[in-house]
N, C-alpha and C positions, 0 to 999 in steps of 0.2 A: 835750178840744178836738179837732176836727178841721180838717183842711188840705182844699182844693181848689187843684190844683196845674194851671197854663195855660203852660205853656212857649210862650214868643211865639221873635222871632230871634234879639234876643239880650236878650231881658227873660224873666224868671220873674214871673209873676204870679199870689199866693196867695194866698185867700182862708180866714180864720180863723175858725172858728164854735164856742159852745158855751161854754163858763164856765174860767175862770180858773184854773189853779194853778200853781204853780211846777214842779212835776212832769211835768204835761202839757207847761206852755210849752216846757220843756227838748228832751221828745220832740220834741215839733211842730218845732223849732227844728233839732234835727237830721234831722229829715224833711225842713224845706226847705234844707239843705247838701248833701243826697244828690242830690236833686233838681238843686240845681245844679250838683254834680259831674256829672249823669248828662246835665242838658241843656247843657254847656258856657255855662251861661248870666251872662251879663256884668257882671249888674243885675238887683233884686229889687226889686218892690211888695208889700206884705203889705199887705190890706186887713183890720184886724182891729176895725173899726167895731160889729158886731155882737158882739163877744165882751164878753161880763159878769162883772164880777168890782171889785175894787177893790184890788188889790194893796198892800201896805205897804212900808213904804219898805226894808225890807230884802230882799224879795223880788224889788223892782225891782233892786236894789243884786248881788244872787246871777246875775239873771236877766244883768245886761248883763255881768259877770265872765265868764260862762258863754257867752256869745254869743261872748265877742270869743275869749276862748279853743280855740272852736271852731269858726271861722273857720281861727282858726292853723293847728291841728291837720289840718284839711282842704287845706291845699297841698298836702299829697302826692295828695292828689285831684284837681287842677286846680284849686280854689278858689284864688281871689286874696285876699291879703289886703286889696287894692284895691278889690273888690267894693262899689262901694253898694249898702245895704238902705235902701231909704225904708218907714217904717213910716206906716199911717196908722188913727189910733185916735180913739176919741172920750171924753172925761170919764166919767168915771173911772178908766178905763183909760189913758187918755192922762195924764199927770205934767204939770202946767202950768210946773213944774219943768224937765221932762226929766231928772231924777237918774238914770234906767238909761241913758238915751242920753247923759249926761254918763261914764257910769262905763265904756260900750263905749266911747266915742272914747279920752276917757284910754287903753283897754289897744289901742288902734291900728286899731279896726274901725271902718270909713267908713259910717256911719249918720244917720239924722235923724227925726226924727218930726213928723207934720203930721196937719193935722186936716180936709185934704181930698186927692185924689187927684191934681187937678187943679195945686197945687204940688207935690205929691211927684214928679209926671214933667218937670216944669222940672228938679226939682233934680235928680233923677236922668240929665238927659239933658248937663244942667252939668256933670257930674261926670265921665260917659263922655269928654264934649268934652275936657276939661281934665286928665285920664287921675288922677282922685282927688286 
């Protein structure tokens, strides 16, 4: 997988390309925490629409343990654990579910997943307002 990484003022906006694994996602995932430690950035768009794969539920399940984890771990970075990450993905990719985006919030990472862009920056700007 790879990242295309657009630091706006105070949004990060990533775009995701290329096939699925959990290994990658992991990288790519801390590729974009660096990112927002490096751009102070307040708020994240990941557009990962084009990325193919079809994930299993335990992989989703690794994948959001791992996120929220490493969210944490990035405070010493300037990361907030307040940070909204709006994900926006499409079927099969996307969980109709939401089970990894149920298993980050549980572990305290401010996320959501949508299947357009256009509510992802509602809810993300919701979120800035109302400070998480």
């Amino acid at each position: 997988m790879e990242l295309e990484i657009y630091p706006e003022e105070s949004l990060l906006r990533v775009v995701a390309k290329g096939e699925f694994s959990l290994e990658e996602a992991k990288r790519t995932f801390l590729e974009m925490l660096e990112a927002v430690a490096l751009h102070k950035s307040k708020k994240v768009l990941l557009d990962g629409r084009t990325v193919l794969g079809d994930p299993k539920t335990m992989e989703r399940f690794y994948y959001g343990e791992f996120a929220a984890q490493s969210v944490s771990q990035y405070q010493a970075r300037g990361v907030s654990r307040g940070t909204p990450f709006a994900y926006v993905l499409l079927e099969p990719m996307l969980d109709p579910n939401r089970f990894g985006e149920t298993v980050a919030v549980n572990r305290g990472m401010v996320i959501k997943v949508f299947d357009n862009s256009a509510e992802a920056l509602v809810w993300l700007e919701a979120e800035i307002r109302e400070g998480g």
